[in-house]
Backbone as CSV, one residue per row, in Angstrom:
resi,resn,N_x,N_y,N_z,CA_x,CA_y,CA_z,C_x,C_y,C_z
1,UNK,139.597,97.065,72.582,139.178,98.414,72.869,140.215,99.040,73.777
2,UNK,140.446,100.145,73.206,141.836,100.772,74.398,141.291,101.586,75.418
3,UNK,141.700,101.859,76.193,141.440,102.554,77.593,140.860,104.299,77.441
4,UNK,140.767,104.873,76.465,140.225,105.963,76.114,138.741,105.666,75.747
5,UNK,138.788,104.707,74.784,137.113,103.930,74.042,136.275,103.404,75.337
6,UNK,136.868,103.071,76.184,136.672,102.100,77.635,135.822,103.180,78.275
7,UNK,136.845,104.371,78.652,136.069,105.426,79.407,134.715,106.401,78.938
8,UNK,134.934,106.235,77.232,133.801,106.864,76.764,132.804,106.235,76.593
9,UNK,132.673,105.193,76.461,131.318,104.119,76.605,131.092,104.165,78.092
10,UNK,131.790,103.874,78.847,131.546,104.175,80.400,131.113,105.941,80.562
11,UNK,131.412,106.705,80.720,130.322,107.745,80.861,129.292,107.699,79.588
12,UNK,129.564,107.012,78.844,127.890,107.584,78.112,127.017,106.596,79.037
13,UNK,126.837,105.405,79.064,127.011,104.547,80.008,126.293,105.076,81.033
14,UNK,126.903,106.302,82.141,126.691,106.642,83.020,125.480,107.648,82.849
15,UNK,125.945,108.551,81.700,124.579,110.060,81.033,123.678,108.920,81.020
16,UNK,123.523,107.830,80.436,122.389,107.075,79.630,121.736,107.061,80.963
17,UNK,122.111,106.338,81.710,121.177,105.926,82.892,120.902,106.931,83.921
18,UNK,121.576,108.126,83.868,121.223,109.552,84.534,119.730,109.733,83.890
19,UNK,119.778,109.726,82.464,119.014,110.488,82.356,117.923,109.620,82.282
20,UNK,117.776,108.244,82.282,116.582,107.064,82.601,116.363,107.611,84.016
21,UNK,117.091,108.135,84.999,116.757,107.799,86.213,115.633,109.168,86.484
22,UNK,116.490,110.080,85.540,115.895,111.714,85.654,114.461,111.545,85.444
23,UNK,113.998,110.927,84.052,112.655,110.582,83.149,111.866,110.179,84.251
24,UNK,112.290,108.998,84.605,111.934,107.520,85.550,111.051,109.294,87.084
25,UNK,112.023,109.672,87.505,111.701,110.100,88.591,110.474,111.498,88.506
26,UNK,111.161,112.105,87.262,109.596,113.244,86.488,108.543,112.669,86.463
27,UNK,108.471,110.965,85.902,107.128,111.141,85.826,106.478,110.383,86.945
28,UNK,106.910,109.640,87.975,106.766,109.585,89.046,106.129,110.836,89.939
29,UNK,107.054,112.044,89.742,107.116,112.855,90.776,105.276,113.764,90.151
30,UNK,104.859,113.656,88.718,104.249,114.224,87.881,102.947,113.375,88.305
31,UNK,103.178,111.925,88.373,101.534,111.590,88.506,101.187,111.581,90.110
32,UNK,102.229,111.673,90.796,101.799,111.205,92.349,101.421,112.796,92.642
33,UNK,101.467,113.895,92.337,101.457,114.980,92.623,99.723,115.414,91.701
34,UNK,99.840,114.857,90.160,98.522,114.688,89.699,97.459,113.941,90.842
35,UNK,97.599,112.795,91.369,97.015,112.195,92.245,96.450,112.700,93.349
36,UNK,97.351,113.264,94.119,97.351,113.882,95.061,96.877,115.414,95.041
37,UNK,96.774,116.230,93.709,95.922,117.246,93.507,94.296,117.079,93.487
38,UNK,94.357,115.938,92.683,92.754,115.158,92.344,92.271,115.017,93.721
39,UNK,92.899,114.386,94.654,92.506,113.623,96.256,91.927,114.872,96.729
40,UNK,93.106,115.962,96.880,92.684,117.326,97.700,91.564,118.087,96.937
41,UNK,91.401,118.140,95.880,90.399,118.965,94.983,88.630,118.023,94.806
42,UNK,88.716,116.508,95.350,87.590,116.109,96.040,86.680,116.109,96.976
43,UNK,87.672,116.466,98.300,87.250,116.392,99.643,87.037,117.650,100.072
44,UNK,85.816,118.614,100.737,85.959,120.109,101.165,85.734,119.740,102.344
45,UNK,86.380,120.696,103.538,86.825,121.299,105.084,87.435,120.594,105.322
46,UNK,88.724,119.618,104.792,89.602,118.834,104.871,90.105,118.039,104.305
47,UNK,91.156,117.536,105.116,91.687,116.295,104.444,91.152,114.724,104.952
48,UNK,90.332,113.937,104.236,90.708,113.018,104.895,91.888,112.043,105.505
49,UNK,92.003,111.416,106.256,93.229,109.979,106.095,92.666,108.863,105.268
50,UNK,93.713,108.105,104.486,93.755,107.433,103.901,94.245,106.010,104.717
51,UNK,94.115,105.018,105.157,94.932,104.066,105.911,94.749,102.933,105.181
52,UNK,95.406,101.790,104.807,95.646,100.439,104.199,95.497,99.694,105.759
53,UNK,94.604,98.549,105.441,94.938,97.545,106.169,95.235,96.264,105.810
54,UNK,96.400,95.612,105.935,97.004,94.372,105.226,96.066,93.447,105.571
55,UNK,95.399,93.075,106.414,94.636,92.316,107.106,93.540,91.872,105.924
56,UNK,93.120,93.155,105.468,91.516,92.925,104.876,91.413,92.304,103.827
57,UNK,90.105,91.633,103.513,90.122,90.875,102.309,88.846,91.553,101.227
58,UNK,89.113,91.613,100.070,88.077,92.107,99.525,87.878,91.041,98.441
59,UNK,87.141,90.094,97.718,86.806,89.177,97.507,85.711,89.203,96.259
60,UNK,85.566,88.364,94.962,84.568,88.802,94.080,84.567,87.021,93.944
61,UNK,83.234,86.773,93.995,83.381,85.157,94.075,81.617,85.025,93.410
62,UNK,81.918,84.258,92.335,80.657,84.178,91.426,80.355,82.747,92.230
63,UNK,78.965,82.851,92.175,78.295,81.478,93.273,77.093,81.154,91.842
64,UNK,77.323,79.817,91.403,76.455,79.439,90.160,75.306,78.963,90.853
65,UNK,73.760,79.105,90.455,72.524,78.857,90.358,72.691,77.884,91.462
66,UNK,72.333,77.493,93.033,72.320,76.806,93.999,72.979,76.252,94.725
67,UNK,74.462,77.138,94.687,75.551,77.286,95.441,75.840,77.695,96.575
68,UNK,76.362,77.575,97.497,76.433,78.162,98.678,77.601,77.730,99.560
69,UNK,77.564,78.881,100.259,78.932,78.183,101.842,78.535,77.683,102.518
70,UNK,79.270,77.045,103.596,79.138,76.178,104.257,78.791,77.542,105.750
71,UNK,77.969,77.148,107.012,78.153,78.247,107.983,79.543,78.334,108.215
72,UNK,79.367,79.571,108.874,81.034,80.308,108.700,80.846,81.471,109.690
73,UNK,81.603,81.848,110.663,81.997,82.765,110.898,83.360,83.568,110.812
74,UNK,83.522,85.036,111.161,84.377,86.085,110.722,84.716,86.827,112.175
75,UNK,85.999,86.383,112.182,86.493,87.803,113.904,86.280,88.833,113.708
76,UNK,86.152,89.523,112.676,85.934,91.078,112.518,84.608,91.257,111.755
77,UNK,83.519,89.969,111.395,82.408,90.620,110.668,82.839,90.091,109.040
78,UNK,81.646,90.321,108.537,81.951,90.166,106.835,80.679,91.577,106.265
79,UNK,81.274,92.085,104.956,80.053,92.946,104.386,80.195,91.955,102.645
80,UNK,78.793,91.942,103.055,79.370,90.968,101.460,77.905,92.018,100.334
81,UNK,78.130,92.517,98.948,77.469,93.052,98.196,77.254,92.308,96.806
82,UNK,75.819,92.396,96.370,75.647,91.273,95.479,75.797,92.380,94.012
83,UNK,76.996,92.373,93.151,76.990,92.968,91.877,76.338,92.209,90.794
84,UNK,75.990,91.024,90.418,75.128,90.339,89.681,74.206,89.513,90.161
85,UNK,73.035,89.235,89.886,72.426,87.906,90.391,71.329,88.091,91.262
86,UNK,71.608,86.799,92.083,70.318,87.239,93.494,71.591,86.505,94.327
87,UNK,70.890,86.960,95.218,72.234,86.076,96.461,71.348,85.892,97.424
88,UNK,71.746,85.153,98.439,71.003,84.602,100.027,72.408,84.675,100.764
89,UNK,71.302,85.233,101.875,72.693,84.771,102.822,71.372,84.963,104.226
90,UNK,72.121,84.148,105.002,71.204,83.505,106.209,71.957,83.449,107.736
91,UNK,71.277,84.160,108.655,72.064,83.981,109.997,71.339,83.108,110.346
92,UNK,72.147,82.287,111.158,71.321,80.885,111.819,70.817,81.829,112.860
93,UNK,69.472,80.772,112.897,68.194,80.915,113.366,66.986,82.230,113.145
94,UNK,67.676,82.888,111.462,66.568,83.701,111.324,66.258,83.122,109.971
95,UNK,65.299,83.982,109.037,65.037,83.595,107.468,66.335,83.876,106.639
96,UNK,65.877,83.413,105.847,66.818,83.494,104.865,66.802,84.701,103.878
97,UNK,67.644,85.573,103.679,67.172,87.154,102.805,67.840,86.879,101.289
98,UNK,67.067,87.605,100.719,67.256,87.732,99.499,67.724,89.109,99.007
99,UNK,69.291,89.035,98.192,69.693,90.255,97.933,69.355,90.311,96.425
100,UNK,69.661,91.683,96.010,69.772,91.988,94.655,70.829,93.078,94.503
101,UNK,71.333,93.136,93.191,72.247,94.154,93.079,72.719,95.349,93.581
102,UNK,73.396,95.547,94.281,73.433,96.717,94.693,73.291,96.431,96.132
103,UNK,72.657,95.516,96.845,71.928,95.350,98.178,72.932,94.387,99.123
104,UNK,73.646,95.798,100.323,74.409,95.106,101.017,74.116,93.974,101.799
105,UNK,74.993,93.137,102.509,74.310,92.295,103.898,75.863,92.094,104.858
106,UNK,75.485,92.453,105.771,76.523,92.659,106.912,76.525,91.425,108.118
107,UNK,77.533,91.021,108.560,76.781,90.112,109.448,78.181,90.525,110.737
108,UNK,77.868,90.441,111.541,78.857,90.961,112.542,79.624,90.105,113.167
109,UNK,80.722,90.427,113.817,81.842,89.372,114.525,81.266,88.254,115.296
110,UNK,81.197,86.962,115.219,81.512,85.769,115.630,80.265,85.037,115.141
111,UNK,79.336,86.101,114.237,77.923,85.736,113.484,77.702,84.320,112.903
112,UNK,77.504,83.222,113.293,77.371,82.138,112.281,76.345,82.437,111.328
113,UNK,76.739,82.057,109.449,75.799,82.690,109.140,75.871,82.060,107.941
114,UNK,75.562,81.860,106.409,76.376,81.270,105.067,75.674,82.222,104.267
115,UNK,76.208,82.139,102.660,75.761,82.843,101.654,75.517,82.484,100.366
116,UNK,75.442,82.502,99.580,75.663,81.894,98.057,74.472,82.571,97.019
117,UNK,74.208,81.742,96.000,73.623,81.935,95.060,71.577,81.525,95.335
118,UNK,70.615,82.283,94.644,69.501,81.885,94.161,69.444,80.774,94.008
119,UNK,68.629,79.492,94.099,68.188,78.199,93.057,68.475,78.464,91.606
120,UNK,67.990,79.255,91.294,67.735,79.448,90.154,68.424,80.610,89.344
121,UNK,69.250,81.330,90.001,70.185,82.463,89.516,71.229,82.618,90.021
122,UNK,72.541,82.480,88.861,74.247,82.790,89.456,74.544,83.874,90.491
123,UNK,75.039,84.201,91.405,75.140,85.832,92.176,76.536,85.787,92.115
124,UNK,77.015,86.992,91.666,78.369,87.527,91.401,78.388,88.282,93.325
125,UNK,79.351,88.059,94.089,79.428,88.565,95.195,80.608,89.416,95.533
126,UNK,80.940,90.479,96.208,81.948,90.840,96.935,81.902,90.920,97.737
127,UNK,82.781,90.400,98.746,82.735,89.701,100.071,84.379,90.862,100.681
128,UNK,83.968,90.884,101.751,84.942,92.353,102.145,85.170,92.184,103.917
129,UNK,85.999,91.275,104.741,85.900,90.982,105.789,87.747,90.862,106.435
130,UNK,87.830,91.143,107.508,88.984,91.176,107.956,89.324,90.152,109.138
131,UNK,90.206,89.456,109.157,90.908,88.307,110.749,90.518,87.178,110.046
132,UNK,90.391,85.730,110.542,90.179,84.671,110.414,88.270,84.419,110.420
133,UNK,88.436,83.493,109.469,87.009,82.459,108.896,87.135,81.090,109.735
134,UNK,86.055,81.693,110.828,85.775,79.715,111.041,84.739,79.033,110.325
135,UNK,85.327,77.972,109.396,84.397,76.890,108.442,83.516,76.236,110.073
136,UNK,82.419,75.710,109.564,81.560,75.345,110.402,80.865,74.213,109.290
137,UNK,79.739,73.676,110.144,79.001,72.394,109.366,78.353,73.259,107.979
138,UNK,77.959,72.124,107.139,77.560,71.907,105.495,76.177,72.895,105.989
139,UNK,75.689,73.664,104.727,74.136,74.085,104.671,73.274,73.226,104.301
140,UNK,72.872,72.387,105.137,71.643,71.030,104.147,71.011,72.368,103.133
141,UNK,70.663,70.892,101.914,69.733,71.269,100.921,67.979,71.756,102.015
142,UNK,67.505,71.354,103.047,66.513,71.593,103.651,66.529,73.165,104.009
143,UNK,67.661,73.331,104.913,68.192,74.686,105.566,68.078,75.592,104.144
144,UNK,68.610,75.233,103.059,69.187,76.265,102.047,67.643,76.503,101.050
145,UNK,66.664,75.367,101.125,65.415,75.719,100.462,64.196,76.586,101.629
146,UNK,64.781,77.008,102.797,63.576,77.009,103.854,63.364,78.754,103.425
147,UNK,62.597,79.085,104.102,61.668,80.892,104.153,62.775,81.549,103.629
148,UNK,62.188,82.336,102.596,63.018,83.643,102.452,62.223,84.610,102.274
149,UNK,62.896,85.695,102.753,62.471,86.889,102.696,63.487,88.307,101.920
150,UNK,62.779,89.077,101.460,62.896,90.665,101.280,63.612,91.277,101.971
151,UNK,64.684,92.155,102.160,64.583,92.718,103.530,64.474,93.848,102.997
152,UNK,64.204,95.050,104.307,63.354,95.951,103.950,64.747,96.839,103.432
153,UNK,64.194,97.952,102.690,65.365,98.658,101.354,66.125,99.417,102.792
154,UNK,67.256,99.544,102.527,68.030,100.586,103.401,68.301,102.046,102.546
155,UNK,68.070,101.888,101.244,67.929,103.216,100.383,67.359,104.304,100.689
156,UNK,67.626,105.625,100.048,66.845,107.271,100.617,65.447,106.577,99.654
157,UNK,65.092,105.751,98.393,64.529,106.026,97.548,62.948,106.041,98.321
């Protein structure tokens, strides 16, 4: 290839990837601006902030028919929400509650407390907690069959 052929493959070369970069950056510049119209055209008498925290964990952990954690506590708390199933979750030294879909349970910083599944039904969980988990002792089968209760609805219904 002689030195004329050289330079014309080299600028096309160069157009080619101009204009990848041009495309590349339109539609970038097209959805973050779509995005960001949607955000502002949600919220009225302001803007909210938006903030990421690297820290946090958000968690979907299916617990099969008489499963459970071990007690555990959380430096910052855990909110854990049951999307399938029934779930339990228990602070030491109260009853044991029974969730259902939809039905949060919160347990607060340094809470010893465990969670898992029904006897008798899988619970699909999301578990949503930030800092370090201290593992703590096993849930005996005694502890994990003892009182449960309802808790009362936190709903408008």
């Amino acid at each position: 290839m002689n030195n004329h052929n050289r330079k014309k493959t080299s600028l096309l070369e160069v157009a080619v990837s101009l204009c990848a970069v041009t495309a590349l950056g339109v539609v970038i510049f097209a959805t973050q601006t779509e995005e960001i119209s949607a955000q502002s055209s949600n919220f009225q008498g302001g803007s909210p902030v938006v903030s990421q925290t690297p820290d946090m964990r958000n968690i979907r952990i299916l617990f099969p028919a008489g499963v459970r954690s071990s007690w555990h506590t959380h430096t910052w708390g855990q909110l854990l929400m049951i999307e399938e199933g029934i779930g339990l979750a228990q602070i030491r030294g109260r009853a044991i509650e029974e969730f259902h879909v939809g039905e949060p349970f919160w347990t607060p910083p340094g809470v010893e407390h465990w969670h898992g599944a029904h006897p008798d039904v899988d619970a699909h969980q999301l578990t949503i907690y930030e800092g370090d988990v201290e593992w703590l002792d096993p849930v005996t089968d005694e502890q994990y069959h003892g009182v449960r209760v309802r808790p009362v609805m936190r709903s408008a219904d």
